[in-house]
C-alpha positions in Angstrom: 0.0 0.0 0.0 1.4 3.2 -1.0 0.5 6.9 0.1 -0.7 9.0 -2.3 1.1 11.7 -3.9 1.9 14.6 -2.3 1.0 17.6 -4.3 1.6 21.5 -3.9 -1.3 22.3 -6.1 -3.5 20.7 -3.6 -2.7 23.4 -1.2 -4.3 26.6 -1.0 -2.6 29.7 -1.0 -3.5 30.6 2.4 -1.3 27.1 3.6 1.2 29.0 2.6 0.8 32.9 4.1 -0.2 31.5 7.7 3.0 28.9 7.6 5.2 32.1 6.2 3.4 34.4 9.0 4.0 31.6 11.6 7.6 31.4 10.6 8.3 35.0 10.9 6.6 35.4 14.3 8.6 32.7 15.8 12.0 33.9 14.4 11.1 36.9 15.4 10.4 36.6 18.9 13.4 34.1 19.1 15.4 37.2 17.7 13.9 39.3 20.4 15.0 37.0 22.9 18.5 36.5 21.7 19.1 40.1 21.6 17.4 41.0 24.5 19.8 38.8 26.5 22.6 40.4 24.9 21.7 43.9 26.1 21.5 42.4 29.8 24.9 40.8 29.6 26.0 44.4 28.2 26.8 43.4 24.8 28.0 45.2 22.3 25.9 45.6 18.6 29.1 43.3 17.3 28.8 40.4 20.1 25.0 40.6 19.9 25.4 40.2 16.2 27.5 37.2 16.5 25.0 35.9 18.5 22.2 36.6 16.3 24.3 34.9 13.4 25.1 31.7 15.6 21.4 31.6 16.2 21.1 31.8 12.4 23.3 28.4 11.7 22.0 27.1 14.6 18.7 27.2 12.7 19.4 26.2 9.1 22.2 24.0 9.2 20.5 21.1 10.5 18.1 21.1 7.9 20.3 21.7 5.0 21.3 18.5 4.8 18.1 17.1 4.4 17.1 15.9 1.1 14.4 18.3 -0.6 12.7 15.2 -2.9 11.4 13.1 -0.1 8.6 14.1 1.7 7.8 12.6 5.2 4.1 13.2 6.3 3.4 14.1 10.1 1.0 11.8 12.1 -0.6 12.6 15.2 -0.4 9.1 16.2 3.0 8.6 14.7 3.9 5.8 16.9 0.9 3.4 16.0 1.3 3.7 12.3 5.0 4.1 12.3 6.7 1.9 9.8 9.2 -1.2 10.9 12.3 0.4 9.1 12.7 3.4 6.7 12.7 2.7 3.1 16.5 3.0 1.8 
């Protein structure tokens, strides 16, 4: 039994604006964290912008390795109807 295909066109647009919105809202407060903490330790704009770009790779690089052709579907009950062993 295979899943059907996953296709973009299935998706409205507003999938897309509330993930983008979503996105930015929680980089952004992350951001306002980050430099927030910064000013407390009495950073300056230099140390708070390494931090900022730390934060930055901290983000992306984990997921730049991923492969962008295979999609893997989120289940709420992901355990139950996990499979025995990932296809190769």
């Amino acid at each position: 039994m295979t899943a059907p295909a996953f296709s973009m066109r299935a998706l409205p647009a507003s999938a897309f604006s509330s993930a983008a919105v979503a996105t930015v809202i929680g980089f952004g407060g992350t951001v306002a964290l980050v430099v927030q903490a910064g000013q407390t330790l009495g950073a300056d704009a230099g140390q708070i912008g390494s931090m900022l770009t730390a934060l930055c790779l901290g983000i992306g690089a984990p997921g730049a390795p991923m492969p962008r052709h295979r999609v893997v579907t989120i289940d709420p009950i992901w355990p139950a109807s996990a499979p025995k062993a990932w296809p190769a």
